[in-house]
C-alpha positions in Angstrom: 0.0 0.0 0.0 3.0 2.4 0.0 3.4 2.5 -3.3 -0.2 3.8 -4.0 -0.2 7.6 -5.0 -2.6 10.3 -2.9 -4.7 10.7 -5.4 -5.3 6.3 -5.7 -5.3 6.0 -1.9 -8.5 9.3 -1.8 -10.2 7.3 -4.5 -10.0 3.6 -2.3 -11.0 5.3 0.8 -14.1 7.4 -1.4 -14.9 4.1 -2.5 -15.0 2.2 1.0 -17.1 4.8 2.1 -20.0 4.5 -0.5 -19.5 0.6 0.2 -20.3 1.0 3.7 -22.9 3.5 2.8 -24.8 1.6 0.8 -24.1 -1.7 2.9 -25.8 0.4 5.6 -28.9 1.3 3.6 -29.4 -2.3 1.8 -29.6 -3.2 5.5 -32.0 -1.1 6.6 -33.9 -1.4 3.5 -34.2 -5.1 4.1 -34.6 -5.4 8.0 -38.5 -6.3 7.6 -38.4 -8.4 5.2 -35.9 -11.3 6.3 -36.3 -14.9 7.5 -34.3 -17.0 10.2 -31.2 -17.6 7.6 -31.4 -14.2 6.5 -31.3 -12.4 9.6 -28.2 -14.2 10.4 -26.3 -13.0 7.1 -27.6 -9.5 8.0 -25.6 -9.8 10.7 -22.3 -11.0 9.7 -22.8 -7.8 7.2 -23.1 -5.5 9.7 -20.5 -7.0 11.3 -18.1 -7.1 8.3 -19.5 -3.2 7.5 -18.4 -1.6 10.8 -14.9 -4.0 10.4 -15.1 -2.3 7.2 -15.4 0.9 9.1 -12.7 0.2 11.6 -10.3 0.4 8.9 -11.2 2.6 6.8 -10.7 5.4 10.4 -7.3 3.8 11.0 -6.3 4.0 7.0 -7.1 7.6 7.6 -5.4 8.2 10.9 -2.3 6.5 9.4 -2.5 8.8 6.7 -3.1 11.9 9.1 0.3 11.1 10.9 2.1 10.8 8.3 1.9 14.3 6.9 1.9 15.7 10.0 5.3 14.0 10.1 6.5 15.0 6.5 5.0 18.5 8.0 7.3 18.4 10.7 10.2 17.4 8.7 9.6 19.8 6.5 9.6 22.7 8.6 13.0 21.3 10.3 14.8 21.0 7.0 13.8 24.4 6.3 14.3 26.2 9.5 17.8 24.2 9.5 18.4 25.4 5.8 16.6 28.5 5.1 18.9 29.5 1.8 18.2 26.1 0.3 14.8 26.5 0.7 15.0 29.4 -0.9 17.1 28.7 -3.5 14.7 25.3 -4.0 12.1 27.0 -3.8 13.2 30.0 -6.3 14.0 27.1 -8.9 10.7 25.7 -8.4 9.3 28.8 -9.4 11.8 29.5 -12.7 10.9 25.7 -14.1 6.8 26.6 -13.2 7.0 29.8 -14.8 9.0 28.5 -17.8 7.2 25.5 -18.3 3.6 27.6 -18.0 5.2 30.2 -20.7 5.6 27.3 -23.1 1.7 27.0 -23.6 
């Protein structure tokens, strides 16, 4: 999973989240109408839904701390190394604006 770009990893956890939604609803939606067998699979669903749920918070914690921690790095490096940053920062800025000039 480390290899998965932000924009893959928003898209998985988007999707989990209209999974469990619409787990949720078909579960609601069906409460009445269920027999002995039934009622049993409704409730390993539920169960599998708020497992489902459980790890869909931690994926998202996970991925909270480790920006905060790239955050943090960040602003060490830079406090550490202000004139890199600039200078990185400056050359940044000359590719963006040559690169935007092109078009």
């Amino acid at each position: 999973m480390s290899t998965m770009t932000e924009e893959q990893r928003d898209k998985l956890v988007t999707d989990l989240k209209n999974v469990i939604h619409d787990a949720e609803e078909l579960l609601k939606l069906s409460a009445g109408d269920l027999g002995t067998e039934a009622v049993a699979m409704q409730d390993r669903v539920r169960q599998r839904v708020l497992q489902a749920k459980d790890s869909l918070l931690k994926l998202q914690e996970t991925a909270v701390e480790r920006a905060k921690a790239v955050g943090r790095q960040t602003d060490d490096y830079v406090h550490d190394n202000p004139w890199t940053a600039i200078g990185i920062a400056a050359g940044v800025g000359l590719l963006a604006g040559v690169l935007i000039s092109r078009r």
